[in-house]
N, C-alpha and C positions, 0 to 999 in steps of 0.2 A: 465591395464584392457582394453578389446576389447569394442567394441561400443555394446551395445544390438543385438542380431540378431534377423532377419526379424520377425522370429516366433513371438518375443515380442509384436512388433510394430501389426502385425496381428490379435493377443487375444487382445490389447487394441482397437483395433479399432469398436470390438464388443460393448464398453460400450459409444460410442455417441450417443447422443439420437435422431434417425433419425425413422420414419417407416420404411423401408423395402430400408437396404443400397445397395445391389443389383441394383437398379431403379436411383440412383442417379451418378451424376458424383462426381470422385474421382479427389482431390490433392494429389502429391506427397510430402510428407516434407523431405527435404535432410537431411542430416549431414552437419553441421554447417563448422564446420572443413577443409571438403576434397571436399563440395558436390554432394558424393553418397546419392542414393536413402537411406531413411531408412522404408518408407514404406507409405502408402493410408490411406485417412480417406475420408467418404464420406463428400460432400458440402450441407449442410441445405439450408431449403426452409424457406419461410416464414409461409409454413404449418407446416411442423415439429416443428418450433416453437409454433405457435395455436396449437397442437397436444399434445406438449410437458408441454406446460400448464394444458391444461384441466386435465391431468394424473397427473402434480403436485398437483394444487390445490383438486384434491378427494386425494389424500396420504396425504397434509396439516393436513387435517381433522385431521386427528387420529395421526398423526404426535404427532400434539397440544396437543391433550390431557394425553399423555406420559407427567410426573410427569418432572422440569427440572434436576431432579436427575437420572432420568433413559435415558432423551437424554444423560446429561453428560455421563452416563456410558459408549454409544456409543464412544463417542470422546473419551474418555479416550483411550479404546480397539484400538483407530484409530493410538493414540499418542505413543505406544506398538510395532503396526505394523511398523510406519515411521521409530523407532530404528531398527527394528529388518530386515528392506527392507531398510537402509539407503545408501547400495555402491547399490544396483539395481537402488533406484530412483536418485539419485546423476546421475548416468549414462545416464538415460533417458536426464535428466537435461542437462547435457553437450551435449549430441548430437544434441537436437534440438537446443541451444544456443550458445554451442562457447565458453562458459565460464571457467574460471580454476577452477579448483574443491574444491577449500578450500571456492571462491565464492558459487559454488552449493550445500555447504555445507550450507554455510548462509541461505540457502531458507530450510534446512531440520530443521534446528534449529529454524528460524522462524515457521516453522507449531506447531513444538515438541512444542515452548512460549505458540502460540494462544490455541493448542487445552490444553492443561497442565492449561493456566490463565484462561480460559472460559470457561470450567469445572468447576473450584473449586468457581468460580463466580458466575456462572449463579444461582445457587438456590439461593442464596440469594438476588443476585440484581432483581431476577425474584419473589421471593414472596410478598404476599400481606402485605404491613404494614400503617397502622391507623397514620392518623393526627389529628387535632384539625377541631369538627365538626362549624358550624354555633355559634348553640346552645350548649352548655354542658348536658350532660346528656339527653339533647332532642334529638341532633342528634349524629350519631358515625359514622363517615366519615375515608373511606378508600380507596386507593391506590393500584391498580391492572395493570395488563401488558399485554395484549394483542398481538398475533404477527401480523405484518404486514399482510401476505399472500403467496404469491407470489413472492419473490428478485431477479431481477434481475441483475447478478456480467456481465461485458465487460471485461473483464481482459487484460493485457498488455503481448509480448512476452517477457519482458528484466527478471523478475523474473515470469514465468508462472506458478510455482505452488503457492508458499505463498500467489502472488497477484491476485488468481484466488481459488482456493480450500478454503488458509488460511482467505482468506473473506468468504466465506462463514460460517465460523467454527460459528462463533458468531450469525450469523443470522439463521443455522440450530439449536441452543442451546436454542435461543429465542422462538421455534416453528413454526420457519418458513419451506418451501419447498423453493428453492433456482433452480433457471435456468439459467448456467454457459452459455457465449458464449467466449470460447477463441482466443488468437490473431490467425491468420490464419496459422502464421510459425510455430506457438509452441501447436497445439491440445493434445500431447503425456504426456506433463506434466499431465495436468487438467486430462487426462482419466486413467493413471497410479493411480491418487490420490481416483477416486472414487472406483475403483477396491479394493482398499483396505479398503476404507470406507463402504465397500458391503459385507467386510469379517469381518468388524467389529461390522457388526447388523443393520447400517442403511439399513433402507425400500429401493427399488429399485426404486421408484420413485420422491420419497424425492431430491434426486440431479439428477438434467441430466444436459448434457453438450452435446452444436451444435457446431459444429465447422462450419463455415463459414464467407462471410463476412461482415461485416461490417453495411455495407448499407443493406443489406438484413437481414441477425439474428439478428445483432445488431440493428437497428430500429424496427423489431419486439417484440425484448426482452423490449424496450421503451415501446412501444406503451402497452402492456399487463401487465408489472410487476405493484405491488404494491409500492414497492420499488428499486431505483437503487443506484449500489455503482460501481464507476467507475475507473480504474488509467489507465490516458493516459496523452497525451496533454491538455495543456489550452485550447488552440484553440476548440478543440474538447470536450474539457468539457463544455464551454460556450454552444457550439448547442445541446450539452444534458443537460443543464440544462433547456436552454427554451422551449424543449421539457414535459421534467417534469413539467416545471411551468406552462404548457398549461391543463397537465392531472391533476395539482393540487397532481402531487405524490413526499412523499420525495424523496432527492439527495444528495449520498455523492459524494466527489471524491480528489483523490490524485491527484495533476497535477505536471507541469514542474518546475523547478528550477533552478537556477544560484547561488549556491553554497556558500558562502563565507567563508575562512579559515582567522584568523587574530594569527600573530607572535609578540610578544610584546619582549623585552630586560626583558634577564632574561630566558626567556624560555631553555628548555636543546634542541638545535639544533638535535643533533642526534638523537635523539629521534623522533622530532616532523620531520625532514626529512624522518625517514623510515616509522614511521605512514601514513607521509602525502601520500606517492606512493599507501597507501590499498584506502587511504579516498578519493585519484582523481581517482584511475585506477582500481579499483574492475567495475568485470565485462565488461573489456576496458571502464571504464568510462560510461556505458550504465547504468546508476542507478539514479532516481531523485533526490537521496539524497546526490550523490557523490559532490566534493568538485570542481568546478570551475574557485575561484577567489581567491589569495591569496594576502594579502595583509602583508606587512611584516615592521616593525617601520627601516628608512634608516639605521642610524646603526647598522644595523646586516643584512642588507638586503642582501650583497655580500658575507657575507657566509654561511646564507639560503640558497642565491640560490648554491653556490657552493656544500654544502651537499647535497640540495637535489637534484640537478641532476647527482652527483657521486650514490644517492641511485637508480634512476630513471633506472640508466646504467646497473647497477648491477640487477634489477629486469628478470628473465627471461620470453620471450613470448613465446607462442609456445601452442601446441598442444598434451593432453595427458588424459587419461581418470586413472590420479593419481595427488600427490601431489607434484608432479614434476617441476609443470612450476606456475609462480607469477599472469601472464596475458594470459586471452584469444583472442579470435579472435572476431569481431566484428558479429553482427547476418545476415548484407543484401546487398547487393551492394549500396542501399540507404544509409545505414547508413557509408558507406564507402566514396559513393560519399558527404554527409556533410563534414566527416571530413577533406576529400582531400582539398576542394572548401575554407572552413572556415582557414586552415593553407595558403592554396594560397594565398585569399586576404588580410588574416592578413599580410605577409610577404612583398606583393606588395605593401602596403600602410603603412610601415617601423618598422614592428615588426619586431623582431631577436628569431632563433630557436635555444634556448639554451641545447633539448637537442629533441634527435628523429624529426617529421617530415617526415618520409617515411610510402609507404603502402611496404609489407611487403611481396609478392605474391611467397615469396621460402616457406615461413613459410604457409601457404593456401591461398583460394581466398580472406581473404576476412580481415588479418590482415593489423595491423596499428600499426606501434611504437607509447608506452607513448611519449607523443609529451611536449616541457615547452616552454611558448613565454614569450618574457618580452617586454617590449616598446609596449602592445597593448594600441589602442585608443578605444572610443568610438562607431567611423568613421568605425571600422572594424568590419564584419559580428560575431566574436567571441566575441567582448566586452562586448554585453547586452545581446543577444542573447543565448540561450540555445545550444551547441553544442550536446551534450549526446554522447557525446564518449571519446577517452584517449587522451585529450586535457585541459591544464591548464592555466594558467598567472601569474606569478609574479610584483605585485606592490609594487615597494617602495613606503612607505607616512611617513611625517611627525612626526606622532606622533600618539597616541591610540583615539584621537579625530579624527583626520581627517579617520583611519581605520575604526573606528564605521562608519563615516558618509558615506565612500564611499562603506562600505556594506549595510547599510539600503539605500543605491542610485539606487533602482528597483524593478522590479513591482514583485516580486517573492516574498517570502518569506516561500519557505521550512524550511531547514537546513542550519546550521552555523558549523564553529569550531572553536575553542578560548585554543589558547595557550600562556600561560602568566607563568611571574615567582612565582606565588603563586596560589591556587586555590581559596581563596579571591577573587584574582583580575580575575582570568577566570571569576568567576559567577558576579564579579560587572560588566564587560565587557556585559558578557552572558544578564543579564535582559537589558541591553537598545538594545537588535538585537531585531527588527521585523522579527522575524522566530518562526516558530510552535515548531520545536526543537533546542537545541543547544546545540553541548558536549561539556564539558572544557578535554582537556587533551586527547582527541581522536577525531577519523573524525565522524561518523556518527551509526555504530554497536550498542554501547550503547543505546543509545537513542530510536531504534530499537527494539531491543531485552527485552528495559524494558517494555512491556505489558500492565503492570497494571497502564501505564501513557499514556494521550494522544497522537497521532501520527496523524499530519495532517499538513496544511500549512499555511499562511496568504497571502492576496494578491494574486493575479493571482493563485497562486500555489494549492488552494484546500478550501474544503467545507466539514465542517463536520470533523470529528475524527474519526482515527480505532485506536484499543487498547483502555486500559482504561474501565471503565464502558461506556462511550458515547458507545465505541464500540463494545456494544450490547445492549443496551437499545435506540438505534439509529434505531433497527429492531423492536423496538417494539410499540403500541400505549397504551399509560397510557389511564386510564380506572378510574375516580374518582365512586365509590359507596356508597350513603350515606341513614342509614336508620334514620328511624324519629320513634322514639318511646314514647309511653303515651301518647302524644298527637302532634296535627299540629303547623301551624300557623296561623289556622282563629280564631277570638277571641270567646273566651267560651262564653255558653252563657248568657245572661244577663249582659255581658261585654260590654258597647259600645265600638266602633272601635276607636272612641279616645284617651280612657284611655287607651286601648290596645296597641295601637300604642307608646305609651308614656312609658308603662313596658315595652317592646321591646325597645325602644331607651335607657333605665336606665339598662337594664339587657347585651345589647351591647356596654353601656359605662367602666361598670365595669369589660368587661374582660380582659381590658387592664391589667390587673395586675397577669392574668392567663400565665401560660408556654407558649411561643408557638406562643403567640398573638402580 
């Protein structure tokens, strides 16, 4: 399949939401791949944002008042289109990323999850349901949802649609209006997605999406939203957090990760060697969830690693807009120059490259061989440190003690993997990892892909939960309403306040033995 032509990239560029794109300067986003042009999107202002708001918030309005069974309808019709535009937007997908296409599938199937679970969610987690008032029968106290306002998504280039569009899904189902700013390389994704969310019945001002940078939309998108949900770096999520905790507005956010994979005796090798090449090198390792550190019980440790860098060999890289090739290309000469610098000093300060180790400049500008080190220390820039590219470690330890301890040994705590000779003993493994998630018997997809369960991080790595209920009930403000009927609470009269006071502490005593209480 060829790359999208210009025409495409030209009709998407219509749907960022700038005033008058003519007036603004343009970026070019290349092809990931070859480095040709693929086409312009205008650069946002810090007005376009203020602009972009006030237009959101009048659409909020009546946004809101749409039943949540008739947003859902929207997303459903949205969730229709993504099948039926699945090899166009996959395409888009790959050009601005670099990625192999079974990966940019991952991001279609993750939309297809969100909008498919938060649909058939939202009416119920969004309607009003009754608890236990004060009083019995004096008071009837209930539970209401309110949306946010306003949401502002920062989205990341490595997955730009799910982690830009498929946040939002939850938060437009809540009744919110939503103001996307995507990463700077990857604007194509996020605006292919709303085009289609426009054929699906959402209002036109309900989503908008700026594309520019950082310090300019993105700090604007701060400074205005009601709410922010962000996946990037730690680093950078700590400055938007105490950003938000200045405006007093919630914060979610995905951050960075340092992986851990644990191999126990017992495990079927072959296996967990070919999985383990998707769970470090999807997406060349540019994924927060991908696997970084493996630790493997001695015993079997020589021929882990022997299988799995026979699988590592065998995986093909390369460049193709089909299901041809294993691994992609990397997104930026940033992210290239990491991983060059990271396999250097690991090497010079006496790790061994057990399998790749080269950039890879026949294959495009900007590939990198699945790289495997073993004998890494601490001392070296890959040990603790997040790489985010097709860069792994093999460590022998001990025993399933010492692997637990030297995975829960960091400030991270995304994702895990745990492969063991029973699934028993994965999940006994699995509850003592300090990680948000953890698969037994795979790298990281599962975990993912199940929706209807929390996805987020511990430690350095994140705040807050997407998926799950949290992740949509996370967009929303609960709303207690309690009426008081027959009578109050001041004492009737000819009651003195004494006595009164006294049936109120007897009538409070006894309903401990009521539901509820």
């Amino acid at each position: 399949m060829p790359v999208p032509e210009a025409a495409v990239f030209e009709r998407l560029r219509a749907f960022a939401s700038v005033d008058d794109a003519r007036d603004h300067a343009n970026k070019t986003i290349a092809e990931t791949f070859t480095g040709r042009p693929l086409g312009e999107v205008p650069v946002g202002t810090a007005d376009d944002v203020s602009a972009a708001f006030t237009r959101a918030r009048a659409a909020q309005a009546d946004w809101a008042k749409r039943t949540p069974k008739e947003r859902a309808a929207v997303l459903e019709r949205f969730r229709d289109l993504i099948i039926s535009e699945r090899d166009y937007l996959m395409n888009v997908i790959q050009a601005e990323t670099g990625k192999a296409r079974w990966a940019a599938q991952e991001e279609i199937l993750g939309m297809m999850f969100a909008a498919r679970y938060f649909s058939r969610v939202a009416p119920k987690l969004l309607a009003p349901h009754s608890v236990p008032g004060a009083f019995p029968v004096l008071n009837r106290a209930q539970v209401r949802t309110q949306p946010k306002g306003v949401v502002g998504v920062i989205a990341p280039w490595n997955y730009p649609m799910v982690l830009s569009i498929g946040d939002a899904i939850p938060a437009l189902l809540a009744g919110n209006a939503v103001v996307v700013k995507p990463d700077s390389q990857t604007p194509f994704s996020s605006l292919a997605s709303v085009e289609l969310l426009l054929r699906a019945g959402l209002p036109r001002d309900v989503l908008q999406v700026i594309p520019g940078p950082g310090g300019v939309v993105g700090t604007a998108i701060v400074d205005q939203c009601d709410y922010l949900m962000f996946t990037g770096s730690s680093a950078t999520g700590r400055e938007l957090a105490q950003q938000c905790g200045k405006r007093l507005i919630g914060f979610s956010a995905e951050l960075g990760g340092k992986n851990p994979m644990i191999v126990t005796r017992g495990a079927n090798l072959d296996k967990v060697a070919k999985a383990a090449v998707r769970a470090c090198f999807s997406n060349a390792g540019q994924l927060c969830i991908s696997i970084e550190r493996i630790y493997v019980e001695q015993s079997i440790a020589a021929e882990f690693s022997e299988k799995f860098v026979k699988a590592v060999g065998a995986a093909k890289l390369g460049a193709a807009y089909d299901f041809s090739t294993d691994i992609g290309s990397l997104i930026s000469p940033a992210q290239l120059e990491t991983v060059t610098k990271h396999v250097a000093d690991a090497t010079s300060k006496g790790a061994e490259i057990l399998a790749g180790g080269n950039a890879r400049p026949d294959l495009g500008p900007l590939f990198f061989e699945p790289t495997v080190l073993s004998k890494v220390t601490d001392e070296m820039e890959c040990g603790r440190n997040e790489t985010f590219g097709p860069l792994v470690s093999i460590y022998p330890v001990a025993d399933v003690e010492e692997a637990i301890a030297r995975a829960n040994d960091t400030e991270y705590g995304l994702n895990a993997s745990v492969w063991a000779s029973s699934a028993s003993e994965g999940q006994a493994i699995a509850a003592r990892l300090r990680t948000g998630t953890v698969c037994v018997d795979e790298g990281y997809a599962p975990a993912w892909g199940s929706t209807g369960a929390p996805m987020g991080g511990m430690g350095i790595s994140g705040v807050g939960r997407r998926h799950g209920p949290d992740g949509l009930l996370k967009f929303t403000e609960p709303q207690t309403v309690v009426v008081t009927r027959g009578m109050n609470l001041d004492a009737p009269l000819g009651i003195p306040q004494s006595k009164w006071q006294a049936l109120l502490m007897m009538l409070a005593r006894s309903f401990r033995f009521l539901p509820g209480r």
